[in-house]
Structures are given as structure tokens and as C-alpha cells.
LOFI-864737 format. One record per residue: x, y, z of N, C-alpha, C, CB in turn. Coordinates in steps of 0.001 Angstrom, whole numbers, padded with zeros to 6 digits. Glycine has a CB too. Example, Ala and Ser with C-alpha at 12.3 -4.5 7.8 and 13.67 -1.06 7.14 Angstrom:
<atoms>
+---------+---------+---------+---------+---------+---------+---------+---------+---------+---------+---------+---------+
!    n.xx !    n.yy !    n.zz !   ca.xx !   ca.yy !   ca.zz !    c.xx !    c.yy !    c.zz !   cb.xx !   cb.yy !   cb.zz !
+---------+---------+---------+---------+---------+---------+---------+---------+---------+---------+---------+---------+
!  013190 ! -005690 !  007800 !  012300 ! -004500 !  007800 !  013200 ! -003300 !  007800 !  011308 ! -004473 !  009046 !
!  012850 ! -002250 !  007080 !  013670 ! -001060 !  007140 !  012900 !  000030 !  007870 !  014084 ! -000598 !  005725 !
+---------+---------+---------+---------+---------+---------+---------+---------+---------+---------+---------+---------+
</atoms>
This chain:
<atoms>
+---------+---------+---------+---------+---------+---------+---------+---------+---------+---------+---------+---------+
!    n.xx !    n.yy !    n.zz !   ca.xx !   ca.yy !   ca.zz !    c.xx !    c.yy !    c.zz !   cb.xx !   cb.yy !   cb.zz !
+---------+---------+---------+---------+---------+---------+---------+---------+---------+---------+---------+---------+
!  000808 ! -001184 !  000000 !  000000 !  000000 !  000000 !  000858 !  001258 !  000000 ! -000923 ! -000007 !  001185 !
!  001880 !  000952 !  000594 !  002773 !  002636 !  000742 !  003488 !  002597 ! -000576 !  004184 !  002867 !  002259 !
!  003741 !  001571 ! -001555 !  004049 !  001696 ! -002487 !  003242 !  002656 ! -003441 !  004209 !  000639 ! -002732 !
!  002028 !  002360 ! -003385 !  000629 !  002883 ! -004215 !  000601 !  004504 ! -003720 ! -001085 !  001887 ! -003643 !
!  000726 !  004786 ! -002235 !  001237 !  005793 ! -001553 !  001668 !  006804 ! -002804 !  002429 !  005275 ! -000537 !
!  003062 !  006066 ! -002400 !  003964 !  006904 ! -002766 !  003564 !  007479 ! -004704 !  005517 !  005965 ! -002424 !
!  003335 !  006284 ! -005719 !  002943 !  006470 ! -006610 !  001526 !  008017 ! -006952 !  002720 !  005082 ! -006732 !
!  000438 !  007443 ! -006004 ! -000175 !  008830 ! -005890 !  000316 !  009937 ! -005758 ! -000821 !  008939 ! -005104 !
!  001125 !  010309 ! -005069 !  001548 !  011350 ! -004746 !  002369 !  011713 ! -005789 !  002046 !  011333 ! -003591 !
!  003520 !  010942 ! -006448 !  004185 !  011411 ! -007724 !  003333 !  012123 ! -008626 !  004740 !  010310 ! -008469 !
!  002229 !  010898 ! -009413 !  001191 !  011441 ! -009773 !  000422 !  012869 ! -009507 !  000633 !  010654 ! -009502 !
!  000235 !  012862 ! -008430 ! -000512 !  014281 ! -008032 !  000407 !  015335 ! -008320 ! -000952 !  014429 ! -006431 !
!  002016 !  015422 ! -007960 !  002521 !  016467 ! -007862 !  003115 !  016616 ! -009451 !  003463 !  016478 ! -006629 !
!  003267 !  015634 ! -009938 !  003676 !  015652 ! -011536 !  002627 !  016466 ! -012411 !  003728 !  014038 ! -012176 !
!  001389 !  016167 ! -011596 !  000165 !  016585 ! -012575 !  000025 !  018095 ! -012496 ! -001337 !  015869 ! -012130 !
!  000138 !  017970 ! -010636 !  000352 !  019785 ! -010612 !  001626 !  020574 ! -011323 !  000548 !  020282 ! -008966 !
!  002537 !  019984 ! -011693 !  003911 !  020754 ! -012197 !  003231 !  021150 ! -013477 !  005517 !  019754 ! -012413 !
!  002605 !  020047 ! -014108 !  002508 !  020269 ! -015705 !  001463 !  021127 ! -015685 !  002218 !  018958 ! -016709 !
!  000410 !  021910 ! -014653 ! -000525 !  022441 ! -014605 !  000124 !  023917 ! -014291 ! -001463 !  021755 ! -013741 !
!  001159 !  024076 ! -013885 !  001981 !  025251 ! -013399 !  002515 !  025389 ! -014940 !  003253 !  024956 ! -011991 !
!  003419 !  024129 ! -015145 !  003811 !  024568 ! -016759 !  002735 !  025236 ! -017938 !  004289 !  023176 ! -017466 !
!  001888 !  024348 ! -018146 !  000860 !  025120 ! -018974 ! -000128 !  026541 ! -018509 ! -000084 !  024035 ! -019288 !
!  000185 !  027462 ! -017277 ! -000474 !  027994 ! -016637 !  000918 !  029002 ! -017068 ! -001092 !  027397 ! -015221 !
!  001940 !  028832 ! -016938 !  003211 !  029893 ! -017124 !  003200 !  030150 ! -018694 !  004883 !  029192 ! -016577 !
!  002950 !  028757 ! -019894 !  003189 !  029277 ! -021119 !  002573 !  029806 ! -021532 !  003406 !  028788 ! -021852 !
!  000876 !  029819 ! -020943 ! -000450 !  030227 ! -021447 ! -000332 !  031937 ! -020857 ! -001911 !  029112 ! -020703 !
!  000324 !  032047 ! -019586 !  000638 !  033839 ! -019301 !  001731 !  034134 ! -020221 !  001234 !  034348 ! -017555 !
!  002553 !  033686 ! -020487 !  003964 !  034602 ! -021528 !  003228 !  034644 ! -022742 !  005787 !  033655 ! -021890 !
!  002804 !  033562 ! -023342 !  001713 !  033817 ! -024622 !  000936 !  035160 ! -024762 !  000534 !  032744 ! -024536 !
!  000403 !  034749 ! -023935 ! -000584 !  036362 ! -023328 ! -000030 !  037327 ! -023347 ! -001084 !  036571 ! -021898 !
!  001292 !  037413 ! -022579 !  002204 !  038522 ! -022748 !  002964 !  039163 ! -023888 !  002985 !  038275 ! -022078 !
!  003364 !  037949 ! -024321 !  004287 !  038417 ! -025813 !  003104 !  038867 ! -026881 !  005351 !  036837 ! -026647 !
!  001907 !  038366 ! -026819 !  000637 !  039065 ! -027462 !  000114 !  040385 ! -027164 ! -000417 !  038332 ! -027224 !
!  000569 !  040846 ! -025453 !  000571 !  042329 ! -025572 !  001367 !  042925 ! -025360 ! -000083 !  042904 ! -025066 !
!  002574 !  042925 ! -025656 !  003810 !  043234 ! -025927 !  004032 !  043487 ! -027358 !  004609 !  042278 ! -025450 !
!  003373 !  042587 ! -028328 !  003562 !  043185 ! -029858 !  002388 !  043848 ! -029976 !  003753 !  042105 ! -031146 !
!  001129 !  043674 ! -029284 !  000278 !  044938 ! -029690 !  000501 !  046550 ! -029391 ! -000929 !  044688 ! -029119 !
!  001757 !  046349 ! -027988 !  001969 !  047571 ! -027492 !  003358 !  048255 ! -028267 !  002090 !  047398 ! -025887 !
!  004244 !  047128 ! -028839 !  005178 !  047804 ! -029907 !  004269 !  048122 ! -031467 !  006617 !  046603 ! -030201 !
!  003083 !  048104 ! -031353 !  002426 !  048017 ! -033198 !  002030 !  049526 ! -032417 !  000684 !  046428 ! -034071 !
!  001333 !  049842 ! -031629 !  001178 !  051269 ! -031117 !  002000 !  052228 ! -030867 !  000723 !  051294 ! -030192 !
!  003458 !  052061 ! -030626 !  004795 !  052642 ! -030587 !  004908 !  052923 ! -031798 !  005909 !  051874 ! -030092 !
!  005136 !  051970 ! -032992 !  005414 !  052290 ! -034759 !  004330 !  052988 ! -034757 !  005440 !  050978 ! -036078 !
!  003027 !  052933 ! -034912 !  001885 !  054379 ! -035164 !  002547 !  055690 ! -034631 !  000236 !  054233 ! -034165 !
!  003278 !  056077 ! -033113 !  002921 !  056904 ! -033054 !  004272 !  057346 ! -033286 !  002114 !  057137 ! -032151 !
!  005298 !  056441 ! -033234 !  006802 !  057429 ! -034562 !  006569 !  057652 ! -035968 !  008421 !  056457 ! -034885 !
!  005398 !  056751 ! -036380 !  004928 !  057307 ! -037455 !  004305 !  058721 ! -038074 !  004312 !  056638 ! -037544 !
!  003158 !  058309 ! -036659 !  002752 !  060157 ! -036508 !  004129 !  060888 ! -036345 !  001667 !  060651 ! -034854 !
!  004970 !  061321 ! -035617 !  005710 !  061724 ! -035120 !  006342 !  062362 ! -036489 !  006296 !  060834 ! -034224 !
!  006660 !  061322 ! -037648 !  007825 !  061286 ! -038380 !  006738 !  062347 ! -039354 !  008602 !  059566 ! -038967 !
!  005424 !  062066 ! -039446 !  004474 !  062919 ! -040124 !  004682 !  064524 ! -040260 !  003255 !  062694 ! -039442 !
!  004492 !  064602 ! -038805 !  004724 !  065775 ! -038400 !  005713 !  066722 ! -038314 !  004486 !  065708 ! -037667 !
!  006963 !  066071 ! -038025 !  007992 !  066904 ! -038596 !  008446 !  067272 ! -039681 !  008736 !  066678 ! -038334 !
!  007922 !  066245 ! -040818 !  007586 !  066584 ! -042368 !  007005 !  067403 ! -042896 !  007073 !  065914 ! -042916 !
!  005241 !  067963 ! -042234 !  004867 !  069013 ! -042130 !  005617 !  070031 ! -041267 !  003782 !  068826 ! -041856 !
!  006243 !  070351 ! -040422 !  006597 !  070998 ! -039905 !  008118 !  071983 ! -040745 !  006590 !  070201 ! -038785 !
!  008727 !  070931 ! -041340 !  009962 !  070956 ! -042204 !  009321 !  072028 ! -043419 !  010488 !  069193 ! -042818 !
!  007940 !  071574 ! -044266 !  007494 !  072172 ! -044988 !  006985 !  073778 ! -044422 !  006642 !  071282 ! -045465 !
!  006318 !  073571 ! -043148 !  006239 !  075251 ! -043194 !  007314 !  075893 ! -042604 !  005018 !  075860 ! -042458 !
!  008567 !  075241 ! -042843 !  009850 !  076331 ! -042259 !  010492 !  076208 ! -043745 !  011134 !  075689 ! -040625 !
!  010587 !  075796 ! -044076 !  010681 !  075843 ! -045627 !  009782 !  077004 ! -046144 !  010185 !  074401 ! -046316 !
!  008350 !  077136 ! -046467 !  007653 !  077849 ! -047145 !  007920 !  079494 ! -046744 !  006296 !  077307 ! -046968 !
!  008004 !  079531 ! -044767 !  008729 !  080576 ! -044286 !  010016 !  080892 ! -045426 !  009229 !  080156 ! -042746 !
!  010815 !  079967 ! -045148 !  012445 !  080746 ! -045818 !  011905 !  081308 ! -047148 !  014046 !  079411 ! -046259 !
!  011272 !  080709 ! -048259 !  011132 !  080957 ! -049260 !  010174 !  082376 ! -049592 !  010792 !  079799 ! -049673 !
!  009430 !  082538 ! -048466 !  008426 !  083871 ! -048191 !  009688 !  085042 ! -047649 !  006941 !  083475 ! -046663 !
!  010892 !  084807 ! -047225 !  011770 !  085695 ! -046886 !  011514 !  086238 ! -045338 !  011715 !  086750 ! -047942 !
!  010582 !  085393 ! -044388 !  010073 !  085570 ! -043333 !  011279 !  085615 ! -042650 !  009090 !  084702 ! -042964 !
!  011984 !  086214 ! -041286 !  012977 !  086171 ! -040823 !  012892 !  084733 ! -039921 !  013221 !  087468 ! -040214 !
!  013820 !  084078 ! -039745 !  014223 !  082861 ! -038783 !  015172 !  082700 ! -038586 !  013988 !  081771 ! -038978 !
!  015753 !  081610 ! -037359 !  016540 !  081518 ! -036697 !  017611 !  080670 ! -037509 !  016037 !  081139 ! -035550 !
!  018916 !  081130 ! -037139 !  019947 !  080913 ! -038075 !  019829 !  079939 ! -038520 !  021071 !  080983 ! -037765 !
!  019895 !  078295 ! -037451 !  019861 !  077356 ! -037524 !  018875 !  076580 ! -038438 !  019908 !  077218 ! -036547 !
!  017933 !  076974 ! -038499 !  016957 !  076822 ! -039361 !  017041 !  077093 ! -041238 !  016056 !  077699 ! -038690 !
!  017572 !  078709 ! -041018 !  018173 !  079439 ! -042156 !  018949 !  078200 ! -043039 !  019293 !  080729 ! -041561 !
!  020057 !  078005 ! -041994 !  021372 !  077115 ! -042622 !  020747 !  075718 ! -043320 !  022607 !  076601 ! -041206 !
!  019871 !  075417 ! -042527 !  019413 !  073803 ! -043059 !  018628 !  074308 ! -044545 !  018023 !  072767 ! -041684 !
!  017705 !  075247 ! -044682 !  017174 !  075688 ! -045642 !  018127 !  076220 ! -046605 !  016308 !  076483 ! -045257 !
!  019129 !  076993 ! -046850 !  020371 !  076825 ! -047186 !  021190 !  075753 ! -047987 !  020766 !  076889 ! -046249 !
!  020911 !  074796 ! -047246 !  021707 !  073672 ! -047178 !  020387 !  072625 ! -048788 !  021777 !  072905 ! -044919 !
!  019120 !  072909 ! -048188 !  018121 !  072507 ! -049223 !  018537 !  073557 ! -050416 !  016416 !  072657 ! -048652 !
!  018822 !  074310 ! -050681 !  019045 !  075053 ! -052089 !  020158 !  074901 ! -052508 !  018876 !  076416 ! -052160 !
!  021276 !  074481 ! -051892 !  022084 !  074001 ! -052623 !  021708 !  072666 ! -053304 !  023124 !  073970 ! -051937 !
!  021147 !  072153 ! -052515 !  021167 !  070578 ! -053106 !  020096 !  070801 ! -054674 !  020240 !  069175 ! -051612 !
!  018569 !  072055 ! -054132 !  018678 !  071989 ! -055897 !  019275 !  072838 ! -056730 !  017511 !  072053 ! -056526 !
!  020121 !  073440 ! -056244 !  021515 !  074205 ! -057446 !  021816 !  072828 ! -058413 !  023540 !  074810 ! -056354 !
!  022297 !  072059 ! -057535 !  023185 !  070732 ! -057841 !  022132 !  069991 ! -058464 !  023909 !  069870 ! -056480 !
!  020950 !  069619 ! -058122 !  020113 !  068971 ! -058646 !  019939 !  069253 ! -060315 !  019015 !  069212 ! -057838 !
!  019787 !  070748 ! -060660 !  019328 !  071314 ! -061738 !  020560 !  071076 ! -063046 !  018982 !  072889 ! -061301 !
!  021640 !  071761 ! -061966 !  022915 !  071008 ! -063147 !  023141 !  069722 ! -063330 !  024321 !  071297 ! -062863 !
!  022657 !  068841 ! -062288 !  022602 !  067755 ! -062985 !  021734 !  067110 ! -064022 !  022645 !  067169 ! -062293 !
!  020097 !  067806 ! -064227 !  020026 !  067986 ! -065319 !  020333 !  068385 ! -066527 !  019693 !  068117 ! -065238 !
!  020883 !  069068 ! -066253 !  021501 !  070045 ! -067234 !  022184 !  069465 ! -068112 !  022314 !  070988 ! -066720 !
!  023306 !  068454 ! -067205 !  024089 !  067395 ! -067979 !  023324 !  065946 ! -068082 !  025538 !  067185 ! -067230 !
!  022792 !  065603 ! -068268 !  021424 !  064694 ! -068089 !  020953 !  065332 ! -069981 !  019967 !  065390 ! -066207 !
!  020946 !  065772 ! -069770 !  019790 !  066790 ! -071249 !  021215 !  067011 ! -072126 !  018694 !  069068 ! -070619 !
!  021887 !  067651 ! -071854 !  023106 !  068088 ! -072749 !  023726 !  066339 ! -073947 !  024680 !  068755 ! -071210 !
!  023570 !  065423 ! -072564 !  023901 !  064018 ! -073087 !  023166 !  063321 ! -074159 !  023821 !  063165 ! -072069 !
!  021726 !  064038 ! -073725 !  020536 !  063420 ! -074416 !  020460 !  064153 ! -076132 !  018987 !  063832 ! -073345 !
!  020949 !  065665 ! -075883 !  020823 !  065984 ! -077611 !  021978 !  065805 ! -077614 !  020308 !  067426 ! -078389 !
!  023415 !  065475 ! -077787 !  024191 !  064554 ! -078199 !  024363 !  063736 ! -079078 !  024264 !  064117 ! -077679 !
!  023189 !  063115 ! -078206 !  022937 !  061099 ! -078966 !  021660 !  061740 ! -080161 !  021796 !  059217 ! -077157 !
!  020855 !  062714 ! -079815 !  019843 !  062981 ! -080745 !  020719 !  063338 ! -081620 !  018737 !  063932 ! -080454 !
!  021539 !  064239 ! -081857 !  022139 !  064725 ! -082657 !  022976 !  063679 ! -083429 !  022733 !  065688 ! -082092 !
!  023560 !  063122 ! -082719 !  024456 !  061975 ! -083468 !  023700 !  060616 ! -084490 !  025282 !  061195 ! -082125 !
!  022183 !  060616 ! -083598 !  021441 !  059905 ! -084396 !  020732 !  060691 ! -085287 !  020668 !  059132 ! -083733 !
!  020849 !  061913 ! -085359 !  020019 !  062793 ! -086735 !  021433 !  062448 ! -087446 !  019423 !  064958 ! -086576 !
!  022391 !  062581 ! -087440 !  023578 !  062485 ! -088253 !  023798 !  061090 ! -089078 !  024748 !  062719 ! -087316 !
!  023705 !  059848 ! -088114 !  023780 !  058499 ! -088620 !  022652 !  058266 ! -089007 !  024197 !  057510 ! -087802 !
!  021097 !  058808 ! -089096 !  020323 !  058623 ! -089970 !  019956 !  059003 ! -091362 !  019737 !  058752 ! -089502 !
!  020749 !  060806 ! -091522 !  021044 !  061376 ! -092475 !  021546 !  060046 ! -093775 !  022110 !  062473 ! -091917 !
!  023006 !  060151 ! -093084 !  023802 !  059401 ! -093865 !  023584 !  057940 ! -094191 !  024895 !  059514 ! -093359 !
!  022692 !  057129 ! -093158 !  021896 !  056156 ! -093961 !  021477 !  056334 ! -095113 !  020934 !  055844 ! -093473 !
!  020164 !  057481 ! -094808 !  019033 !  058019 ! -096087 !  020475 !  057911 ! -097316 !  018077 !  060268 ! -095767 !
!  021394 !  058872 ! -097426 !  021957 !  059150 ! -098117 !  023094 !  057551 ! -099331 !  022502 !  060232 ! -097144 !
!  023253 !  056641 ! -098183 !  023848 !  055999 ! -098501 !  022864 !  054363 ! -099493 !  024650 !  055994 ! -097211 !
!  021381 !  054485 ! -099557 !  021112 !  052938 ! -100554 !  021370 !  053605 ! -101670 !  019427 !  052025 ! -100646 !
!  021558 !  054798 ! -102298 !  022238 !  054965 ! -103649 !  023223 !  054134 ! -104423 !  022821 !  055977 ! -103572 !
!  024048 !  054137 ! -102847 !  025437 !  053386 ! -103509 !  024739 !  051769 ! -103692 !  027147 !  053416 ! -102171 !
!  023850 !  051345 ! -102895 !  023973 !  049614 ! -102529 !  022553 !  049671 ! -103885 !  023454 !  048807 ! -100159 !
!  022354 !  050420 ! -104148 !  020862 !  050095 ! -105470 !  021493 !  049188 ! -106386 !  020198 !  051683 ! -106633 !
!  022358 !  049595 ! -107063 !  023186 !  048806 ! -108443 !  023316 !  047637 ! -108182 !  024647 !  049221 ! -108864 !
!  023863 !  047094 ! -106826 !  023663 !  045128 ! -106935 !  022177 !  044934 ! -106644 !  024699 !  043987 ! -105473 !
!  021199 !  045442 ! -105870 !  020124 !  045295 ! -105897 !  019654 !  045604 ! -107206 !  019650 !  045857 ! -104971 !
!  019629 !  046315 ! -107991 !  018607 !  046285 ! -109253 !  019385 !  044852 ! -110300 !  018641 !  048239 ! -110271 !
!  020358 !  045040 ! -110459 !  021223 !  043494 ! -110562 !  020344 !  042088 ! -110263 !  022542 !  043473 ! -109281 !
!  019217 !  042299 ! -109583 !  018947 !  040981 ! -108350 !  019917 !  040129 ! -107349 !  018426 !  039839 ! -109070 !
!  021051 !  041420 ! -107080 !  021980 !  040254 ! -106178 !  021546 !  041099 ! -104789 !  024130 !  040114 ! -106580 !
!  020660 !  039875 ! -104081 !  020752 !  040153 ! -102821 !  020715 !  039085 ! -101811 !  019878 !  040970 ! -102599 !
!  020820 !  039256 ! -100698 !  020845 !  038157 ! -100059 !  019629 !  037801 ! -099967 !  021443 !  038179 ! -098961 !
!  019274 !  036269 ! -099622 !  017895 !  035770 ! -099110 !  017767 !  035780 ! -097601 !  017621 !  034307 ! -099590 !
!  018871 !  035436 ! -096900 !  018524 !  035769 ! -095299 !  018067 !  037143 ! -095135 !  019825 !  035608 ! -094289 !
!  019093 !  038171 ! -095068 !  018554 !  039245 ! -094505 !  018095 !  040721 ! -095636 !  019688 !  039563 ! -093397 !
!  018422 !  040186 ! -097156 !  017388 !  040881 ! -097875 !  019071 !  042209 ! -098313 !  015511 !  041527 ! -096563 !
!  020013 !  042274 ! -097903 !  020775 !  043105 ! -097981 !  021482 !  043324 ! -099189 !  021401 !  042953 ! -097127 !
!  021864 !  044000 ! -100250 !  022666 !  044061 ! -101406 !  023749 !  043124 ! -101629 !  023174 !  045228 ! -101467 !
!  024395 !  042173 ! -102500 !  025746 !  041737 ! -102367 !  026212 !  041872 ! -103701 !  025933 !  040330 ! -101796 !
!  027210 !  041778 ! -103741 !  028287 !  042082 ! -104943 !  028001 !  041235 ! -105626 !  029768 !  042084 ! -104776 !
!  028677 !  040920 ! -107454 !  028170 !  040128 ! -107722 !  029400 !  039222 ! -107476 !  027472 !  040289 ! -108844 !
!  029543 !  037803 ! -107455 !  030881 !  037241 ! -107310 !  031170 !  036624 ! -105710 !  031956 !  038479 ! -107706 !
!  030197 !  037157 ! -104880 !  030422 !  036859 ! -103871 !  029310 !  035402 ! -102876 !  030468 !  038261 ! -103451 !
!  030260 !  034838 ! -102396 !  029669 !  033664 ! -101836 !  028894 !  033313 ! -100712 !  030407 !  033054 ! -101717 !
!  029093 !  034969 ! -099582 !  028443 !  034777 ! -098399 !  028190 !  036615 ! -098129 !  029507 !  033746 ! -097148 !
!  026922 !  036368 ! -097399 !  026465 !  037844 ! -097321 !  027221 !  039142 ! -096513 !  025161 !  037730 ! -096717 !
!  027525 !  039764 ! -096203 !  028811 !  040688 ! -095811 !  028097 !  041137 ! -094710 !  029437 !  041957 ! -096903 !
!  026758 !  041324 ! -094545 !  025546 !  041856 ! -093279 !  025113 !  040370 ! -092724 !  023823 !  042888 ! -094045 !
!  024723 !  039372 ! -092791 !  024742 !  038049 ! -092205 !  025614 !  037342 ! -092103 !  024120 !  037382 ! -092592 !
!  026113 !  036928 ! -092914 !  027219 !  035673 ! -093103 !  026196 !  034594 ! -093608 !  028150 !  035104 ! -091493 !
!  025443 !  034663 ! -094439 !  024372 !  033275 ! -095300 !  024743 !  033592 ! -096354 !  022552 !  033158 ! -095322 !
!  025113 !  031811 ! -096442 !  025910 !  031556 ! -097726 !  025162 !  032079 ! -099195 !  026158 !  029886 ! -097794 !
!  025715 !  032407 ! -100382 !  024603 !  032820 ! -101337 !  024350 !  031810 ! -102494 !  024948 !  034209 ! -101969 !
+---------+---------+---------+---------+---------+---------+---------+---------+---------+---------+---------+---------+
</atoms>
């Protein structure tokens, strides 16, 4: 009987441990559940936060640009925004300069296309042209000079 004893009692206190265990994971659960609801309310309100100094940035900005007087510190950062579009603008500048360039260079290499099936007409009216890519060839010749298909 004190064997059986003793067995009950393991039993009982084993049963209570695992009742403490599931009673501790079921509170941290709970916890770490309002613990990320209370960091998801922290990101909202640096969000707001980050809002607001954005607006705030804008009407010290709209000030500088109205010529309203302000404090140096302020001045300098606004300052500091007009340089960046000084720099911004010339970098269009060269941005665009690059762009009629290539326009230009391609009004030039299109010119001189237009200008140049004069020369390639004579093996074409001939009928020597290639069959792959349709291009003029000499007469005498065995492979196309614009593909490489044999003729």
C-alpha cells in the first residue's frame, strides 16, 4: 500500500507541475501578445511623429522661401536645401546636354543612312541580294557581308 502511496503522490505532484507549466506558457503567450500589440502602437505613433515633422519641415521651408525672418539654424538647413537643388538642376543640365548629343548623333547616322542605298541600289537592281537578310551583295560573292548566309 505505501508503495501505491507513494505512486499517488508522484502522480498528483507531476500533474500539478505540468498544470503550473501550462499555466506559465499560457501567461507569456498572453504577454508576448501584448507586448507586440503595445510595440504596433509605438510604430503608429513614430509614425505620426515622423508625419509631423515633415509638415513641420514644410512650413519652415515655405517661411524661408516667403523671406520671413528665422533663426539661423533653421536658415542654414534651408540653405543647405538650395544648394542641393543648385546641384540637382545642373545635374540635369548634364542629363539633357547628353541626351541631344545622342539625338544629334542619331540625326547624323540617320542622315547618312538616307543618303547611302544609292550606292547599294546597283547590286540590288542586278537581283543580287541576299535571301537571309534581304541586304545588297556584290556580284561574285559567296556569303552575305551583313549576315554571313551563304549565297
Amino acid at each position: 500500500m505505501a508503495l501505491l502511496d507513494k505512486l499517488g503522490k508522484i502522480a498528483k505532484s507531476t500533474g500539478e507541475a505540468v498544470s503550473d507549466f501550462a499555466r506559465t506558457a499560457s501567461d507569456r503567450t498572453s504577454d508576448a501578445i501584448e507586448i507586440g500589440r503595445l510595440n504596433g502602437q509605438i510604430r503608429d505613433q513614430k509614425k505620426e511623429i515622423e508625419d509631423v515633422i515633415v509638415q513641420l519641415g514644410k512650413l519652415v521651408w515655405e517661411q524661408y522661401q516667403s523671406g520671413a525672418p528665422m533663426d539661423a539654424d533653421m536658415k542654414a538647413l534651408c540653405q543647405k536645401i538650395e544648394a542641393a537643388q543648385k546641384e540637382i538642376a545642373s545635374i540635369k543640365e548634364q542629363i539633357q546636354k547628353i541626351k541631344d548629343e545622342n539625338k544629334n548623333e542619331t540625326e547624323i547616322t540617320e542622315q547618312r543612312v538616307a543618303e547611302e542605298p544609292a550606292l547599294e541600289e546597283a547590286p540590288a537592281e542586278q537581283g543580287l541580294v541576299c535571301p537571309g537578310c534581304g541586304a545588297a551583295v556584290g556580284q561574285g560573292q559567296k556569303f552575305c557581308g551583313e549576315c554571313g548566309a551563304a549565297l
